[in-house]
C-alpha positions as CSV (number, residue, x, y, z in Angstrom):
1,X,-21.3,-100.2,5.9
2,X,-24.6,-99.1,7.5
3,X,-27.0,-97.0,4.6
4,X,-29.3,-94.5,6.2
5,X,-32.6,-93.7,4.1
6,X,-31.2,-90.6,2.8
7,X,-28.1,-92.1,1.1
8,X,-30.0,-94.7,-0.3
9,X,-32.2,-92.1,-1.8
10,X,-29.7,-90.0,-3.1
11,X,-27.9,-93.2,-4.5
12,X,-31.3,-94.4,-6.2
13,X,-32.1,-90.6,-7.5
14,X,-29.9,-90.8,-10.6
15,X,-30.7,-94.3,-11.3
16,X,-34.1,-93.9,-11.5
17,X,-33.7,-90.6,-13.5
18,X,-31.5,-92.6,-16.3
19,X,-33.8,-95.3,-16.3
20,X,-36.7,-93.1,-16.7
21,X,-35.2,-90.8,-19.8
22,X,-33.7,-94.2,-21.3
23,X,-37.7,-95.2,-20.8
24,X,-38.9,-91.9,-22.6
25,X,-36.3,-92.0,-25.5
26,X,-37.2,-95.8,-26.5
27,X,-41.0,-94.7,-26.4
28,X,-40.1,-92.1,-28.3
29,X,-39.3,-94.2,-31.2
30,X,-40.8,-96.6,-32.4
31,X,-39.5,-99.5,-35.1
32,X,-41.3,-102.4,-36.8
33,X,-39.8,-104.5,-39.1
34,X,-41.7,-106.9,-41.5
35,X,-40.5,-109.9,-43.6
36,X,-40.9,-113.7,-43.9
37,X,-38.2,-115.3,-42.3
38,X,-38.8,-118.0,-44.5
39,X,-37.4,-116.0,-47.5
40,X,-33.6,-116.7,-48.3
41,X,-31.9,-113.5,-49.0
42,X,-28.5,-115.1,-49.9
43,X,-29.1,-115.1,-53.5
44,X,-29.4,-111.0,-52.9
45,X,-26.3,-109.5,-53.9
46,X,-27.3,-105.7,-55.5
47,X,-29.1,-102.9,-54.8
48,X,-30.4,-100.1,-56.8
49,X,-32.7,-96.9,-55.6
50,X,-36.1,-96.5,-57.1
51,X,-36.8,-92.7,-58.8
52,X,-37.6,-90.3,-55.4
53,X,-39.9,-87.7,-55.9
54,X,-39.5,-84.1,-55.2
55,X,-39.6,-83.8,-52.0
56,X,-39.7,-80.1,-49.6
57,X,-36.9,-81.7,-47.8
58,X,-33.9,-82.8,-50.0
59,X,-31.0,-83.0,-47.4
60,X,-32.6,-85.1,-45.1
61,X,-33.5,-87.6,-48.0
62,X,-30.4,-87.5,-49.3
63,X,-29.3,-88.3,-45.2
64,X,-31.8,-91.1,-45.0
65,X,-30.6,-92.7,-48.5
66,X,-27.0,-92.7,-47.4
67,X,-27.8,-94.4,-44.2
68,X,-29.7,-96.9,-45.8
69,X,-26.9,-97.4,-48.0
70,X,-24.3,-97.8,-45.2
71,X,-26.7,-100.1,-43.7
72,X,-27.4,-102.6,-46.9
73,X,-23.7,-102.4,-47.8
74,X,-22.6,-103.3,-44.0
75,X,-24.9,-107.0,-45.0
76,X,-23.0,-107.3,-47.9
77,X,-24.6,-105.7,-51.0
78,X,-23.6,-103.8,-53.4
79,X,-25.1,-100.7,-55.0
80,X,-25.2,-100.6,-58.8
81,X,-26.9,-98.9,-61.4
82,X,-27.3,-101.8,-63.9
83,X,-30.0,-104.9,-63.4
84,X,-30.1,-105.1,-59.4
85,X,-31.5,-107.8,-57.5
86,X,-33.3,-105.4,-55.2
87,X,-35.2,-101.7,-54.9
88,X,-34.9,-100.1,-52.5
89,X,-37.8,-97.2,-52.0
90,X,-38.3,-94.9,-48.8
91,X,-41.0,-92.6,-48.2
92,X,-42.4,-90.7,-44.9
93,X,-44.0,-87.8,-43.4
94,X,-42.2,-85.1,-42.2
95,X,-45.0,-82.1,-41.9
96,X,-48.0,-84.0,-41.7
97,X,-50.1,-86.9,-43.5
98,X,-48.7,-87.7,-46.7
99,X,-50.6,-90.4,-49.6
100,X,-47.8,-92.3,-51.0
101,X,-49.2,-94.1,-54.8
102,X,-47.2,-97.1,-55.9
103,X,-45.8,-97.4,-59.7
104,X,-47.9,-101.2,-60.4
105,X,-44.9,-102.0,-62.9
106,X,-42.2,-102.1,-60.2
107,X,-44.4,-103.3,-56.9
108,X,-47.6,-103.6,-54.9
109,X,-47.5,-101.5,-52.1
110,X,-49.6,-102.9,-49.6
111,X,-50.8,-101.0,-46.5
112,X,-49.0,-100.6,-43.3
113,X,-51.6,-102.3,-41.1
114,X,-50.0,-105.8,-40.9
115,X,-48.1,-108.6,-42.0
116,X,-48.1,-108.8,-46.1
117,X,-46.9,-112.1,-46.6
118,X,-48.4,-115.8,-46.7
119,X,-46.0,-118.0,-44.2
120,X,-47.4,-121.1,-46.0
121,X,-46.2,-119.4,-49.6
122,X,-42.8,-117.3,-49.1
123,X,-43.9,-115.6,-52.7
124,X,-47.0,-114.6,-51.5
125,X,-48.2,-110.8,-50.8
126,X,-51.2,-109.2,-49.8
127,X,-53.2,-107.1,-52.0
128,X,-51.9,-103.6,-52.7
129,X,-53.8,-100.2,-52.7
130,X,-53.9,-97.7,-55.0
131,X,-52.0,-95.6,-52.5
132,X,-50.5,-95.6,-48.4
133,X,-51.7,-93.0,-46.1
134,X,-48.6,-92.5,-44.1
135,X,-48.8,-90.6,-40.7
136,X,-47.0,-87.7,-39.6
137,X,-43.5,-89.1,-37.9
138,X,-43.3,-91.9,-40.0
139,X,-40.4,-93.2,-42.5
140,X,-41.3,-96.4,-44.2
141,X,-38.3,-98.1,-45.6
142,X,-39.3,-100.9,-48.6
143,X,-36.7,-103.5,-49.5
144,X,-38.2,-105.1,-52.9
145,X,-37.1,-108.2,-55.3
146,X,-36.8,-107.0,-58.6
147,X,-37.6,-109.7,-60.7
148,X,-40.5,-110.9,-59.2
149,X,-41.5,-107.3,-58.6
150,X,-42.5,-107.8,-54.4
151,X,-42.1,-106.5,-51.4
152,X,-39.5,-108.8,-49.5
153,X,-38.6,-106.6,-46.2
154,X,-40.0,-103.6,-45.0
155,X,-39.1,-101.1,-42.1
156,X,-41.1,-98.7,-40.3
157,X,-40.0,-95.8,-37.6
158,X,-42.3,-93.5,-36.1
159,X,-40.9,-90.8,-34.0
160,X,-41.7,-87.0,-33.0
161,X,-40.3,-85.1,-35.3
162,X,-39.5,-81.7,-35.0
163,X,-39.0,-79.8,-38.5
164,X,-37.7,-76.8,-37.3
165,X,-35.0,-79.2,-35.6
166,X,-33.3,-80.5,-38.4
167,X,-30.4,-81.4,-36.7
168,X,-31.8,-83.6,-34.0
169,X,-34.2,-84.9,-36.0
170,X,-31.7,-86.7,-38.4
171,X,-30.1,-87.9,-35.6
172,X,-33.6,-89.4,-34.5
173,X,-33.9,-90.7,-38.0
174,X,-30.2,-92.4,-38.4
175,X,-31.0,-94.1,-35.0
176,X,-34.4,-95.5,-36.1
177,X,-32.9,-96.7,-39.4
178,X,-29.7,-98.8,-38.1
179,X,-32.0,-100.3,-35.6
180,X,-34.4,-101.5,-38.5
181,X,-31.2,-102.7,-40.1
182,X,-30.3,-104.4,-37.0
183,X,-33.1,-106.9,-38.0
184,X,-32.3,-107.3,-41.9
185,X,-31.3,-111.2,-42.5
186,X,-27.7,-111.7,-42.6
187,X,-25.9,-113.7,-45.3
């Protein structure tokens, strides 16, 4: 069958339009995920939430906590209120720049400028600050051990956020949080 130029281009048109808005939709969002693939998370089995704070938004926290849940349960642990193996603690900037401080008793919460960890030293972490300047778009996601009170995985989306969009906007949200998930170790 001979193609002229015309049916080629009207064959390549749509193409090149889903390419370009699947294009725009992955720039849109944005995901890093930090933790030392050294570390064995098999001996993880539970999961508790740390205390939230108020926050001006309480149904989409209360949306980002149960995805997170679906997410941790779906790699096989459990949520409990007693001793857990790990804490799990979300924050993020809806509005505009937010400070996030740390509670010293339960974690250091280092910046989100790099890799926190020592590959020589799986127990390792970097120093800590006072308190995380977190950008407008963001949701940071920390995954920490307990016991040893450290940061063992963390996740971070940024995305355009619309608050007057709630509805498209959790949708952005659940999206960014499975894909961080999608890189939590299996057992």
């Amino acid at each position: 069958m001979k193609c002229d130029r015309r049916s080629a281009w009207l064959y390549l048109l749509p193409l090149t339009c889903l390419f370009l808005t699947c294009v725009a939709s992955v720039q849109a969002q944005k995901i890093r995920v930090e933790y030392n693939k050294k570390q064995d998370f098999s001996g993880f089995k539970t999961y508790s939430w740390m205390k939230q704070s108020a926050n001006s938004h309480p149904f989409m926290v209360m949306d980002i906590m149960g995805e997170v849940d679906d997410q941790l349960q779906s790699k096989g642990l459990t949520k409990t209120t007693g001793n857990p193996d790990l804490l799990v603690n979300a924050y993020g900037a809806l509005d505009g720049s937010l400070n996030v401080s740390y509670d010293v008793n339960v974690y250091a919460m280092p910046g989100l400028d790099g890799p926190w960890w020592d590959e020589g030293d799986p127990g390792a972490i970097g120093h800590g600050s006072a308190a995380v300047l977190i950008d407008k778009g963001t949701l940071v996601i920390d995954v920490v051990e307990r016991s040893a009170k450290k940061l063992r995985w963390r996740g971070v989306a940024q995305a355009n956020i619309d608050p007057d969009q709630q509805e498209k906007s959790l949708e952005i949200i659940e999206k960014a949080i499975i894909k961080m998930f999608k890189q939590y170790p299996s057992k």
